[in-house]
C-alpha positions in Angstrom: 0.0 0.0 0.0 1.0 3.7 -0.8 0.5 6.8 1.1 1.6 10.3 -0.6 0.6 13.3 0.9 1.0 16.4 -1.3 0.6 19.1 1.4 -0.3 22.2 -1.1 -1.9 24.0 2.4 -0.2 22.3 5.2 -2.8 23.0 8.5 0.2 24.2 10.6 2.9 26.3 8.4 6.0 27.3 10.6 7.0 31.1 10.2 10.5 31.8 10.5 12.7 31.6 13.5 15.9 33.1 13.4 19.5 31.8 15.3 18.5 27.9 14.8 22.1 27.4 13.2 25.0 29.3 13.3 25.6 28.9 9.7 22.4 30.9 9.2 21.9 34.4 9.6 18.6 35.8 11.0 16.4 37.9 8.9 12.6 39.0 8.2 10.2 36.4 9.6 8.5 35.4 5.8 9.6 31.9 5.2 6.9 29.5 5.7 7.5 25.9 6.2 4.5 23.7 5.6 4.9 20.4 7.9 1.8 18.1 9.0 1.6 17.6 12.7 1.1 14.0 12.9 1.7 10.8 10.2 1.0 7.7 10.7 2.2 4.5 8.5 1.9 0.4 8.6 4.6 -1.9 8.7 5.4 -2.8 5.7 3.6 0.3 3.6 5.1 3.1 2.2 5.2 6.9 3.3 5.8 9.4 1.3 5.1 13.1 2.6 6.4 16.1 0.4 7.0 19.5 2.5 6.4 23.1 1.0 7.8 25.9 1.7 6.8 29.3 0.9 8.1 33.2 1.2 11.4 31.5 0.3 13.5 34.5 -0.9 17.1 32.7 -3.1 18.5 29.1 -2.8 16.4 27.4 -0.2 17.8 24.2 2.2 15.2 21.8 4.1 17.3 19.8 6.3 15.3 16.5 8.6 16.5 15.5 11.7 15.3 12.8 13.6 14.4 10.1 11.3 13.8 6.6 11.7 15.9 4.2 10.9 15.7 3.3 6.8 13.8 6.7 6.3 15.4 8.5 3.4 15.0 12.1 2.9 15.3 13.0 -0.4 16.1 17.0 -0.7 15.7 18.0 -4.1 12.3 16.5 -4.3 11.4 17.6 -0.6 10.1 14.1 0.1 10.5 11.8 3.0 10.1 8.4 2.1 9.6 5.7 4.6 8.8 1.9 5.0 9.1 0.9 8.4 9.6 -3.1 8.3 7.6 -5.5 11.0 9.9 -4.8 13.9 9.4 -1.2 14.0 5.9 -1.0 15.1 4.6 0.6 18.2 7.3 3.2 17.8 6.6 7.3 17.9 9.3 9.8 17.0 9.6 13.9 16.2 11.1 14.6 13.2 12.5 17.9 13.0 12.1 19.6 9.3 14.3 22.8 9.1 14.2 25.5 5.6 16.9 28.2 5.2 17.1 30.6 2.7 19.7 33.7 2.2 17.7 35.4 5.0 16.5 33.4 8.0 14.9 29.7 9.1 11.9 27.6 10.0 11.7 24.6 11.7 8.5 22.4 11.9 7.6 19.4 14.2 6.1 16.2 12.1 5.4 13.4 15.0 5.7 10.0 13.3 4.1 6.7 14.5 4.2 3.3 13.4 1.6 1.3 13.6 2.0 -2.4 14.9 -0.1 -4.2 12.2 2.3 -7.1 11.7 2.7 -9.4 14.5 4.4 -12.8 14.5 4.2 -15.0 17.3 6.2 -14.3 20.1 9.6 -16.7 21.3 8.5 -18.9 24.2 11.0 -19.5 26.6 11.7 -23.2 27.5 14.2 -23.2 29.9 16.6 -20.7 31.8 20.2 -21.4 33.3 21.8 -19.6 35.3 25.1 -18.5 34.9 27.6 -16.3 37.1 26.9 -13.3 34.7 23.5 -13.7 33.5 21.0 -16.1 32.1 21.2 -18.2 29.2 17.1 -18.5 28.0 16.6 -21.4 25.7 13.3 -20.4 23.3 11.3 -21.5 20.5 10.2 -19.9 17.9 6.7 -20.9 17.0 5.6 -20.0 12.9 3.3 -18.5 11.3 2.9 -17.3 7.7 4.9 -14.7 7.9 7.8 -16.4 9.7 7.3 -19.7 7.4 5.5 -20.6 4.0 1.7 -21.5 4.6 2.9 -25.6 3.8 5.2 -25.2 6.8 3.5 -22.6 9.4 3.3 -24.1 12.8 6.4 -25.8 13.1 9.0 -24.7 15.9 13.0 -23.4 15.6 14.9 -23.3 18.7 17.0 -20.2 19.7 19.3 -19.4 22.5 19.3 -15.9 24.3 22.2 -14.8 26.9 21.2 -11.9 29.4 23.8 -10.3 31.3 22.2 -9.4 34.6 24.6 -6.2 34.8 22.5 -4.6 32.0 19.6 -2.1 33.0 17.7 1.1 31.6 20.7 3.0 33.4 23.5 0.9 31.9 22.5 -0.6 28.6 25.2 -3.0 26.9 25.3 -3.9 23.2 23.5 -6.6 21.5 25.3 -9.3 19.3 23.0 -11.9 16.8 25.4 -14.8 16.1 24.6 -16.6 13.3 26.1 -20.2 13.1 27.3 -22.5 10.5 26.3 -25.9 9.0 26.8 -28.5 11.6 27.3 -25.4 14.5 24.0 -26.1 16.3 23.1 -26.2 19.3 25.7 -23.3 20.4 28.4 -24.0 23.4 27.0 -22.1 26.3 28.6 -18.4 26.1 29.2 -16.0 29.2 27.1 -12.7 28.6 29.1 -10.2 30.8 28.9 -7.4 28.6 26.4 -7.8 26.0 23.5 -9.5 25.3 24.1 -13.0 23.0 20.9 -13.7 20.1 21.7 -17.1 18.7 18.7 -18.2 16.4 18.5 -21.5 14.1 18.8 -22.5 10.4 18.8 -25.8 10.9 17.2 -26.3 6.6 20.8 -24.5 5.1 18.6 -21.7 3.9 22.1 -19.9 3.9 20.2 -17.4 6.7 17.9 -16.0 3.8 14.8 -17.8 3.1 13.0 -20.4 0.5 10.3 -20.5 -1.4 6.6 -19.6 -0.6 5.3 -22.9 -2.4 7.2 -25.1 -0.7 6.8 -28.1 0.5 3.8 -28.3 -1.5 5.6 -27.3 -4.9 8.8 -26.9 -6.1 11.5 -24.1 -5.5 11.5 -22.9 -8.9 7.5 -21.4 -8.7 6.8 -18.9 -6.6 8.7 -15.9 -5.1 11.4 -16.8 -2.0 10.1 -14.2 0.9 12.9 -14.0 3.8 11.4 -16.1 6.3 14.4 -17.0 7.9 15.4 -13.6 8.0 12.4 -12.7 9.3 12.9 -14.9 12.4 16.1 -13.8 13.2 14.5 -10.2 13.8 11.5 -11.3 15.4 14.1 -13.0 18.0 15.8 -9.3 18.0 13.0 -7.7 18.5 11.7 -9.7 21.5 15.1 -8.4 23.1 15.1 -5.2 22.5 11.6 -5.2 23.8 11.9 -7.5 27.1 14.9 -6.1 27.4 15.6 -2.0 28.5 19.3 -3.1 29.2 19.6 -3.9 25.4 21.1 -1.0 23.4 19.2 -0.8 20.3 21.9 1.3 18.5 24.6 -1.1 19.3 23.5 -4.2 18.0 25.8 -6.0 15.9 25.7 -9.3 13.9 28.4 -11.7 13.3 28.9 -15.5 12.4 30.8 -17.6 10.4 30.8 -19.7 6.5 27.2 -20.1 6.1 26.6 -17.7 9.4 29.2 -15.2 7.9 27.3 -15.1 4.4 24.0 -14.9 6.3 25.5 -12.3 8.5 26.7 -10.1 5.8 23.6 -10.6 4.1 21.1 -9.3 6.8 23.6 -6.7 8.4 23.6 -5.5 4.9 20.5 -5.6 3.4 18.7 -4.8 6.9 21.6 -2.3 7.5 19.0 -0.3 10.0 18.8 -2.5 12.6 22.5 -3.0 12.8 25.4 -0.7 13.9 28.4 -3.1 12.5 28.7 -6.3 11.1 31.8 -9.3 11.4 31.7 -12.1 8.6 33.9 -15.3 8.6 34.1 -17.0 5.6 31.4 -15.7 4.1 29.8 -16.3 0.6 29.4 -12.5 -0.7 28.2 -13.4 -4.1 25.4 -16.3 -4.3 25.8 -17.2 -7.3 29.2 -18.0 -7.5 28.8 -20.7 -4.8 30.5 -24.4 -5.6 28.7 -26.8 -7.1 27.0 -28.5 -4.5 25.8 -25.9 -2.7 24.2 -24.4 -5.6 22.8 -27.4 -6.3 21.3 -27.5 -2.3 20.4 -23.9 -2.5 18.4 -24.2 -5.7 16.1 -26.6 -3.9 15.1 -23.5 -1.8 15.9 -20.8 -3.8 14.8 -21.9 -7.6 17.4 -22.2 -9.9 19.7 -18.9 -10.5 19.1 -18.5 -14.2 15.9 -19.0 -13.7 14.8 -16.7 -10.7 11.4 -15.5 -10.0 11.4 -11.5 -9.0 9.6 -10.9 -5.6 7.8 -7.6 -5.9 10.5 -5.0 -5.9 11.9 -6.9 -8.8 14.8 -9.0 -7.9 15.4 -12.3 -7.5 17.1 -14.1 -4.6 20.4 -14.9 -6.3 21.0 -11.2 -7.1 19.5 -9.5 -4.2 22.3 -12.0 -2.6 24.9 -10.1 -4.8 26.8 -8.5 -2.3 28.3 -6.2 -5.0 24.9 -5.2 -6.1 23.5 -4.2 -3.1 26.3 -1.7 -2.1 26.4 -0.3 -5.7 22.5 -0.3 -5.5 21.3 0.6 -1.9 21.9 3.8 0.2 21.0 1.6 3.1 23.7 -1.0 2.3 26.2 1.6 1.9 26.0 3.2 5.4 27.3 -0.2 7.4 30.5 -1.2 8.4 31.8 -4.6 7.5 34.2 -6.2 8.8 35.4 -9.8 6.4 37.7 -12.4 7.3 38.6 -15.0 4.2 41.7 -17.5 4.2 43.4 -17.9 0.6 43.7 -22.2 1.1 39.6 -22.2 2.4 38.6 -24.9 -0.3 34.9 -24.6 1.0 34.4 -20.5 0.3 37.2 -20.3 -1.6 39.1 -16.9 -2.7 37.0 -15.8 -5.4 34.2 -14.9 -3.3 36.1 -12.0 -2.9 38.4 -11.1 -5.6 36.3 -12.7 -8.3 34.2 -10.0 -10.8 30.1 -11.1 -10.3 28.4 -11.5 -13.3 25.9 -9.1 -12.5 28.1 -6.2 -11.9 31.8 -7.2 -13.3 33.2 -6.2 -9.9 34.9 -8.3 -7.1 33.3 -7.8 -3.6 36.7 -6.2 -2.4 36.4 -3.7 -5.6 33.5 -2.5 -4.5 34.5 -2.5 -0.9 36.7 0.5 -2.6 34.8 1.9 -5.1 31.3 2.5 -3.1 33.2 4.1 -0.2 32.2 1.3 1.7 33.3 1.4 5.8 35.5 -1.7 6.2 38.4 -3.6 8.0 39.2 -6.5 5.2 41.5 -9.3 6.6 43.0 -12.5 4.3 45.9 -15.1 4.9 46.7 -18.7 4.0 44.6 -20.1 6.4 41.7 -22.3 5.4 37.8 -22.9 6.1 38.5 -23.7 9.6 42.2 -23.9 9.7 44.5 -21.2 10.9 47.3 -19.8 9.0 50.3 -22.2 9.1 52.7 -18.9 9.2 50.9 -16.7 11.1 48.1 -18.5 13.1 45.0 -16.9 14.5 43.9 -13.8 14.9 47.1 -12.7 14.1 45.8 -8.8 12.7 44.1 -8.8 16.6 45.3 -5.4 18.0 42.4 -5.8 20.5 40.2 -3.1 18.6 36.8 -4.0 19.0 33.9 -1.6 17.9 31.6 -2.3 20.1 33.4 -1.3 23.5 36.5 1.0 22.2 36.4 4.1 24.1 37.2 6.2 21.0 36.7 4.0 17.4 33.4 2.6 18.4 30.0 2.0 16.3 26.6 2.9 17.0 23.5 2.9 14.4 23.0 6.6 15.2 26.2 7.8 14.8 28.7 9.1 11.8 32.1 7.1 10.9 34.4 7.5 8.1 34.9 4.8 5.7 38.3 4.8 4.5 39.3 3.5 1.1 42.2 3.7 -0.7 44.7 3.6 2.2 48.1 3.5 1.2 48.6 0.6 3.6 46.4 -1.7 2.2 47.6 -5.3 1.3 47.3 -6.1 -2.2 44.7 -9.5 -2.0 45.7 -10.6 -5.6 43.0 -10.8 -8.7 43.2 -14.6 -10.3 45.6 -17.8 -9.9 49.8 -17.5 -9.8 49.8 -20.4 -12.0 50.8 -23.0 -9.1 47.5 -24.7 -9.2 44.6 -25.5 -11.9 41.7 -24.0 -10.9 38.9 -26.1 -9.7 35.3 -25.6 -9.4 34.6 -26.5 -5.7 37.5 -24.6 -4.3 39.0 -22.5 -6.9 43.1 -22.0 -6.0 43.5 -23.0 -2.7 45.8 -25.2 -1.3 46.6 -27.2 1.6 45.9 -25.1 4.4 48.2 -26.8 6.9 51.3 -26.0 4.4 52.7 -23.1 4.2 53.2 -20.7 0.3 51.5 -23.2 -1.5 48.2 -21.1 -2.1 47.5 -20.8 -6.0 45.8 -17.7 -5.8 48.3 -14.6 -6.5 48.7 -11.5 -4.3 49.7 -11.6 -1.0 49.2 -14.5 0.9 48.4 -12.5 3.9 47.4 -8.7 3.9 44.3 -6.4 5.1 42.5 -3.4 3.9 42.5 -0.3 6.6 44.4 -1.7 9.3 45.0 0.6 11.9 43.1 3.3 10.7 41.4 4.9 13.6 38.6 8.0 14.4 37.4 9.6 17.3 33.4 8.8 17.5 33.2 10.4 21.1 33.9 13.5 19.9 32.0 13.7 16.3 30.2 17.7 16.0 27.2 16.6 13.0 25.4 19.8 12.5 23.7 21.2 9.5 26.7 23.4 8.9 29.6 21.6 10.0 30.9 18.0 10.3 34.2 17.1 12.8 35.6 13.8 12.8 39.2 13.2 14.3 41.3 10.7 12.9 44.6 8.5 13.3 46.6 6.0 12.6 48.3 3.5 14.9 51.7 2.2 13.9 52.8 -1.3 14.3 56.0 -2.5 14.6 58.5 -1.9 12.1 56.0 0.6 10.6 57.6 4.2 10.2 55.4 6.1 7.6 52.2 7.5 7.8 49.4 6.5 6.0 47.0 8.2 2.8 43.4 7.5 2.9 40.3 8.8 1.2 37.6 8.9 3.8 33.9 9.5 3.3 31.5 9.8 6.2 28.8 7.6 6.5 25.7 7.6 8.8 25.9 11.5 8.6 22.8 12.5 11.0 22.7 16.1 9.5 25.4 17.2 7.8 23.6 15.6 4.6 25.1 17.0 1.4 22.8 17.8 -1.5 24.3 15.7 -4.8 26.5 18.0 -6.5 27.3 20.3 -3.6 30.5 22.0 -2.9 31.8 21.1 0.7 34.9 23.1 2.1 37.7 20.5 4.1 40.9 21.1 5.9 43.1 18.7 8.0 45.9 20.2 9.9 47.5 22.1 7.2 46.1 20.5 3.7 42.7 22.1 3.0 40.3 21.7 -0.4 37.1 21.5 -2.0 35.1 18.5 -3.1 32.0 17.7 -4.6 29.1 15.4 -3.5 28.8 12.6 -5.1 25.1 11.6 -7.2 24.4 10.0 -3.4 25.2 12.6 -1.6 28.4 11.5 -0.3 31.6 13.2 0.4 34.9 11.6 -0.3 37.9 13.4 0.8 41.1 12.6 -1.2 44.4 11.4 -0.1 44.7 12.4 3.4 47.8 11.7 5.4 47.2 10.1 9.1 50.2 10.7 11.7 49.6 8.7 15.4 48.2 11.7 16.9 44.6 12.9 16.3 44.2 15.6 13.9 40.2 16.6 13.0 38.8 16.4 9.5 36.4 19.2 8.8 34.0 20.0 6.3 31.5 23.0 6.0 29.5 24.2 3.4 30.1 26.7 0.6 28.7 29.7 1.7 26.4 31.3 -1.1 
C-alpha cells in the first residue's frame, strides 16, 4: 500500500525563526515551512510526505532530523520516504524539518508513529540457566505465515538468548545476533558479561535468507522466495530489544561464520537499519558463484539462478544476494560497516568470493568495498575454512580493537564514521591464480591449508584493507553546517610512515550533502574543495594520518 501526501496547504505552516544554526543568519520572519503535525504508516507500507515551503527568498535548504531508521529524505524533491519493516511497530518519534534561505529559518515538528499491524508469534522461553553473569534462556520460535510458508507454518525453531544481569535502563550494553554454521548447532553455552548474546537457528541451510513460498507443496522454482528465515532472526531481535531496557538498540551487531558469515553479511547488509556493524567469517558475498554442491542444495530453496522469480521489488534471490549489487544499489547497504575475514587455502568458500568479478556487476566484492566508499576492515591469509594460518596463526591482525566497547573508534547505528578506502597501507589481496595450481570448481586456487606458500591464488598470501586506521566517535560535532571527525593511525612495529586514505562519512545524521554540492575541508594544514557525489556522499582525497589525532572538517560553501 502507498501513502503520498502532497501538502499544497499544510494546517500548521511554521514562520520563520531566526538563530537555529550558526551557519544561518537571522532575517525578516517570511519563510513558511508547511509540515503536517502528525503521520501515521503500517509496517510494511510506504510513506511518502512532500514539505512546502513558501516566502522563500534565493536558494532554499530543508534539512530532517530525527528520522527513523531506513527513512530517506530525499532534498531535491522535498520528500520523506519511509517503509518501516515488521519490527518497528509501536514506535513514535519527532522529526525535525528545518528550511533556510539567504535570510533566515523555520523549523517544523512532524510526529511520526508506526503502527503495529504485523505481528508474528512471540519466542517462548523453554528453559533458563543460570550463569555467574547472566541467564542463558533457551526459546522456541513458534511459525506463522509470515515467519514460514503456509505448507510449513506451525512448526518450531529453537533459539538461545544470553542476558547479562549487569544490564539495566541505566546501563545498557550492546546486542550481538550470532549466526552459526552448518553442523554449528546447538551453540556452546557463552558468558554474557557485557552484551546480550541472540543465537537463532537454520537448521534447513537456507544460507540465513529464506526459500520459497510454495514449498513443501511445490517446487522451489515457482513462486517468489520471501525472507522467512530472515524474518525470524528479527522477530528474535526484536523480543530483546523489547523484554529487554538493558539492550542498546543502537549497538547491536551481527556476526557468524561460513554459512553464518554469508547470512550475517547478508542481513547486516540488506537490513543495515537494525544494525550498527557487522563481522563475517568465511562468508559467501556473491550467491551465485557458490560451488557446485551448494548451488545445487540452495536451488532446492531458492529456484534455480538463471531462472529466478522477482519478488515484488523486482529481484530475485540470487541477485539481491549479490553483495556487489546491493552496495552499488542501496543507500542503506552503503551506510554499514563490515568487517570480512577470508583465508586464501579455504577450499569450501574459496578466494574468489572475494576477488572474483560477479556477473551481475563485473566487480569483485573487495572492488567495490573500494569503489562504493564502503566502511570496512578486510582481513585474508593462507589459512583455510577452519584452519589457521600455518605462518601466522589466528587472529594474528588482533590489535584488541573491537567496535563495540572501544572508548574512542566505536559504532553505534546513530552515529557518523568514516569509511576509509584507498589507504596506502592496504595489502594487495591478488586478482586470479599465480599459476601453481589449476583451478577447480569447488575450491577454486587453494591449497593445503596446513602448508605453508602453497596457495594458488596470487597477491599476498596474507594482507588487510584499513588496518589501523582509527577516528574519534566520542567527539563527532554533525550539525547542518559543520561536520568534525578526528582521525589516526596506529603504527605497528617496524612501521615508520604514515598512512593516505580517502575517507567519506557515513551515517551523517545532519550534515547531509545535497548531490553535486560544494563542501569546504581542511586537515591540519592541507585544505580543499570537493563535490558530492550523485548519493550525496563526500569523499575526501588522499589524506595523510600521523599517530596523533588531527580533526577532518567539512563545512559548506557559503552562497
Amino acid at each position: 500500500m502507498l501513502l503520498t501526501l502532497l501538502l499544497m496547504d499544510s494546517p500548521r505552516p511554521a514562520s520563520a525563526q531566526s538563530e537555529m544554526d550558526p551557519l544561518l543568519p537571522s532575517g525578516t520572519r517570511t519563510l513558511e515551512l508547511h509540515v503536517p503535525a502528525f503521520q501515521a504508516v503500517n509496517e510494511e507500507e510506504v510513506l511518502r510526505v512532500t514539505v512546502r515551503v513558501e516566502g522563500a527568498q534565493g536558494p532554499t535548504r530543508i534539512f530532517a532530523d530525527g528520522l527513523p531508521p531506513g527513512a530517506r529524505w530525499n532534498e531535491p524533491a522535498r520528500m520523506l520516504t519511509f517503509r518501516p519493516d515488521f519490527i518497528q511497530g509501536g514506535t513514535r518519534r519527532d522529526v525535525i524539518f528545518t528550511a533556510t534561505d539567504s535570510h533566515t529559518t523555520a523549523q517544523a515538528r512532524m510526529t511520526l508513529e508506526v503502527h503495529d499491524t504485523v505481528r508474528p508469534p512471540e519466542p517462548r522461553v523453554l528453559r533458563e540457566e543460570s550463569q555467574p553473569s547472566g541467564v542463558r534462556l533457551t526459546l522456541e520460535q513458534v511459525t506463522d505465515t509470515w515467519l514460514d510458508s503456509p505448507g510449513y507454518a506451525g512448526r518450531t525453531f529453537p533459539a538461545v538468548v544470553t542476558v547479562p544481569s549487569a544490564a539495566s535502563a541505566a546501563y545498557s550494553m550492546p546486542v550481538t545476533v550470532r549466526l552459526h554454521g552448518v553442523g554449528n548447532w546447538p551453540p556452546k553455552p557463552q558468558q554474557a558479561t557485557s552484551q546480550f548474546i541472540i543465537e537463532p537457528s537454520d537448521p534447513d541451510l537456507t544460507y540465513w535468507w529464506g526459500y520459497s513460498e510454495r514449498l513443501p507443496r511445490a517446487s522451489a522454482l515457482e513462486g517468489a522466495v520471501p525472507p522467512y528465515t530472515v524474518r525470524r532472526v528479527l522477530a528474535l531481535l526484536e523480543w530483546v530489544l523489547r523484554t529487554y531496557p538493558g539492550a542498546d538498540p543502537e549497538r547491536v551487531f551481527i556476526e557468524g561464520d561460513s554459512m553464518g558469515g554469508a547470512g550475517a553479511l547478508a542481513v547486516g547488509t540488506l537490513y543495515a537499519r537494525h544494525f550498527a556493524g557487522v563481522h563475517a567469517t568465511h562468508a559467501q558475498t556473491v550467491a551465485r558463484t557458490h560451488r557446485p554442491w551448494r548451488l545445487a542444495q540452495l536451488s532446492s530453496l531458492w529456484g534455480m539462478p538463471e531462472e529466478e522469480v522477482p519478488d515484488a521489488d523486482g529481484l530475485g534471490v540470487w541477485s539481491r544476494l549479490d553483495m556487489t549489487r546491493a552496495l552499488r544499489d542501496d543507500p542503506e547497504a552503503r551506510s554499514q560497516f563490515l568487517f570480512v575475514e577470508h583465508g586464501k587455502d579455504d577450499p569450501t568458500i574459496h578466494f574468489g568470493s572475494v576477488v572474483g568479478p560477479s556477473t551481475l556487476t563485473g566487480a569483485s566484492f573487495y572492488e567495490t568495498l573500494q569503489q562504493q566508499h564502503i566502511g570496512h576492515v578486510a582481513v585474508w591469509d593462507e589459512g583455510g575454512h577452519i584452519e589457521a594460518d600455518p605462518w601466522l596463526g589466528p587472529r594474528w591482525w588482533d590489535r584488541g580493537w573491537n567496535p563495540r566497547t572501544d572508548k574512542h573508534t566505536f559504532l553505534k547505528r546513530d552515529l557518523a564514521f568514516p569509511a576509509f578506502s584507498r589507504s596506502s597501507w592496504d595489502g594487495y589481496p591478488g586478482s586470479g591464480g599465480n599459476g601453481y595450481r589449476p583451478w577447480r570448481d569447488d575450491s577454486g586456487y587453494a591449497g593445503d591449508p596446513k602448508v605453508p606458500g602453497d596457495t594458488g591464488w596470487d597477491g599476498d598470501v596474507a594482507g588487510m584493507l584499513n588496518r589501523s586506521l582509527r577516528w574519534d566517535a566520542s567527539t563527532v560535532v554533525d550539525t547542518h553546517g559543520r561536520f568534525v571527525l578526528p582521525l589516526r593511525a596506529v603504527r605497528g612495529p617496524g612501521i615508520t610512515d604514515s598512512p593516505t586514505v580517502d575517507v567519506t562519512p557515513r551515517r551523517v545524521q545532519r550534515f547531509r550533502c545535497l548531490p553535486g554540492e560544494r563542501i569546504r575541508w581542511r586537515f591540519g594544514t592541507a585544505r580543499g574543495t570537493v563535490t558530492a557525489a550523485a548519493d550525496g556522499s563526500v569523499t575526501v582525497p588522499r589524506l595523510r594520518l600521523n599517530e596523533t589525532w588531527m580533526p577532518l572538517v567539512l563545512e559548506r560553501e557559503r552562497t
